[in-house]
N, C-alpha and C positions, 0 to 999 in steps of 0.2 A: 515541662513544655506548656507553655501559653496557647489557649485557645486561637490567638490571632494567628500562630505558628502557622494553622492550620486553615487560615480563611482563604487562601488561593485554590484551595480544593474541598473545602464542605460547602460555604456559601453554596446558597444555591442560585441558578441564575445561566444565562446563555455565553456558551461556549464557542469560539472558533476552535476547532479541530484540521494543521495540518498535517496531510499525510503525505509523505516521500517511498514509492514504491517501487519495486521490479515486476512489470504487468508479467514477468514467464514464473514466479513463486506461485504456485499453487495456495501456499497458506498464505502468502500477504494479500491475496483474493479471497480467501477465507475472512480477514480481516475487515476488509475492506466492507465486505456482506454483513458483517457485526456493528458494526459504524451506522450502515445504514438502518439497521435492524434496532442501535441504540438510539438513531435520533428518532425515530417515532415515538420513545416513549421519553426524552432527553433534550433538552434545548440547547442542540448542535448544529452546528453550520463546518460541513467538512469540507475540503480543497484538497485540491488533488495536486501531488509534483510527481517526479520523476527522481529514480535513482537507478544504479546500475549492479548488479551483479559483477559484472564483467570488470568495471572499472573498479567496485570494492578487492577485487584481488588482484588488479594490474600489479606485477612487479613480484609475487609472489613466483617461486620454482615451482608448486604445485598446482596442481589445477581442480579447488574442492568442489570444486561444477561440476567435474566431465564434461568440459565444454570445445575441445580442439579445436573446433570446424567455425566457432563463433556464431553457436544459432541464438544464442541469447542475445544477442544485440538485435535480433530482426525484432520484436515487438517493441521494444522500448525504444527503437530510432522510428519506427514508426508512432509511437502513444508523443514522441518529444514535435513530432510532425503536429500530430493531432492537437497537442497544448499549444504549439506559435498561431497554427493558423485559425483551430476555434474556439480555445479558452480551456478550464479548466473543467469547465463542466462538462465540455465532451470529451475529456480525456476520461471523466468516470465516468461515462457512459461506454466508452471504448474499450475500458478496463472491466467492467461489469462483465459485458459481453465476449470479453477475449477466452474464459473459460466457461462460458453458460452451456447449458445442452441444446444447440442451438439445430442440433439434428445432422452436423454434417461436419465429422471430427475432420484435422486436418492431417498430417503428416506427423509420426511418430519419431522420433530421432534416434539412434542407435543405444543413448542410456535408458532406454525401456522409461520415459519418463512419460506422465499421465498424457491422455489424449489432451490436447487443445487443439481450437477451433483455429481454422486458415483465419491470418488476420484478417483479410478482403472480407471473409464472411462477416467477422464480429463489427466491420466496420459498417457494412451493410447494416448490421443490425441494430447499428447504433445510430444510425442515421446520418453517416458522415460519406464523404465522397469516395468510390474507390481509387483515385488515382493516390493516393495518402499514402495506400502500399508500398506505393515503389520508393519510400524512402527506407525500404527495410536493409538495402542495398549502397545507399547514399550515405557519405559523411556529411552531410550537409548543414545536418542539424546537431552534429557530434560535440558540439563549443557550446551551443547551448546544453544538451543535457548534462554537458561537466558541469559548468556553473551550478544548474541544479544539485546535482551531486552534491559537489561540494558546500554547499548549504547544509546541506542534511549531516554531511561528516561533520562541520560548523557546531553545528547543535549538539552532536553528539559522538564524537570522536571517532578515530578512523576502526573499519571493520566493525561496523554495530550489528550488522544485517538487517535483512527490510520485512518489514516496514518500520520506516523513523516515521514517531506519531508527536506533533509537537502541540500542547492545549493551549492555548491563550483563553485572556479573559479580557474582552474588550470593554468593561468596564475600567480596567487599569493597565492600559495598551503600554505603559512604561517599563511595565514588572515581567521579568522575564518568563519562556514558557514551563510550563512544564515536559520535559521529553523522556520519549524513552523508546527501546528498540519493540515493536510487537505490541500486543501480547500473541505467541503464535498457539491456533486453533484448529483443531481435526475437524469440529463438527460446529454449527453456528446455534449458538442463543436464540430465542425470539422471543419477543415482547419483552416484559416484563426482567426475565432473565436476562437479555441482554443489557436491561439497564442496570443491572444488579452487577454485571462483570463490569460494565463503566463503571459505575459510582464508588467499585474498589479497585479498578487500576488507578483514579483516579486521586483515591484515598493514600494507595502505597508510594504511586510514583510522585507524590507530593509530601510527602514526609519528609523533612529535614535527614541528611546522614543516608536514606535508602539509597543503595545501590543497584541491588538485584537481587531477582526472585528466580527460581528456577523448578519446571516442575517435570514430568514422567519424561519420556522422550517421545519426540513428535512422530507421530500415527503418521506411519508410513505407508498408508491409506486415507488420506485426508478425503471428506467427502464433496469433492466438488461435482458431484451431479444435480442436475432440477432446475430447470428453466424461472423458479421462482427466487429471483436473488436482489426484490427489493425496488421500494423508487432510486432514481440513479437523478 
């Protein structure tokens, strides 16, 4: 293996990072909090898309959600509301705060699944308008988040799970990115350490021939508590 093999991922140098999420994963908000945690000590520039839970299993007999009722589509038709009408950077804003301890949990759903915040709230907290809610309801914006969707299965074939994280390196916008599904995280890095778990997803998922890495099973207590979860 030639050193050059390896210049799309050791070079050092500034980074586009995007990301394709389902804002109702707990861990892909765990993610997302590492990203941000990594570009403080990392020369990254992250973007934010949309992916769907709901849609990655369309068409399947089972249901690996426990989802019936379709409450997972209420945050992500509203965060695809929030990317048309105010960009991508309030969609991470929107997303930061969809799980933050914002002091005022929302409505639990029968799969005993973590508290999150009323969207209304997190959108208040993110500085965006409340009427943005009522697309929780709406198909309005359904045709756009497929296409998004489908980008992200694009890049990384169908049923990856989210988050699809794709690197670029804008120094040679020709060369394709690096992607890859996750990395999924119980508990978040800071500083230093979070730049240490970049600079080796970043080493593996760049290796010629990697496919995949696979480690304990995910903490099924993920910590998504603390009002400190980063610039947005």
């Amino acid at each position: 293996m030639t050193a050059d093999a390896f210049r799309g991922t050791l070079r050092p140098g500034h980074r586009t990072v995007d990301v394709w999420f389902d804002p109702s994963c707990p861990y892909t908000w765990l993610t997302a909090r590492w990203l941000r945690e990594a570009a403080q000590v990392r020369l990254l520039e992250t973007r934010w898309h949309l992916m769907s839970l709901t849609l990655l299993n369309e068409g399947r007999d089972d249901d690996p959600e426990g989802d019936p009722e379709g409450y997972l589509m209420v945050p992500v038709r509203i965060g695809t509301a929030v990317r048309h009408h105010h960009g991508q950077k309030a969609l991470g804003r929107f997303h930061a705060s969809l799980w933050a301890d914002l002091g005022s949990p929302g409505e639990r759903d029968g799969n005993a699944r973590k508290w999150i915040n009323d969207p209304a709230l997190a959108l208040a907290h993110a500085g965006l308008p409340a009427e943005l809610a009522a697309a929780s309801s709406s198909t309005a914006y359904d045709e756009e988040l497929r296409a998004s969707h489908a980008e992200a299965m694009r890049l990384l074939g169908p049923r990856p799970g989210t988050p699809v994280v794709a690197i670029g390196d804008p120094a040679e916008p020709h060369r394709p990115p690096l992607t890859f599904f996750g990395p999924v995280i119980s508990r978040v890095p800071k500083g230093e350490d979070a730049g240490r778990l970049w600079d080796g997803t970043l080493l593996v998922a760049g290796t010629p021939g990697f496919h995949e890495l696979k480690g304990r099973p995910a903490d099924p207590d993920p910590d998504v508590t603390g009002r400190d979860f980063g610039p947005v």
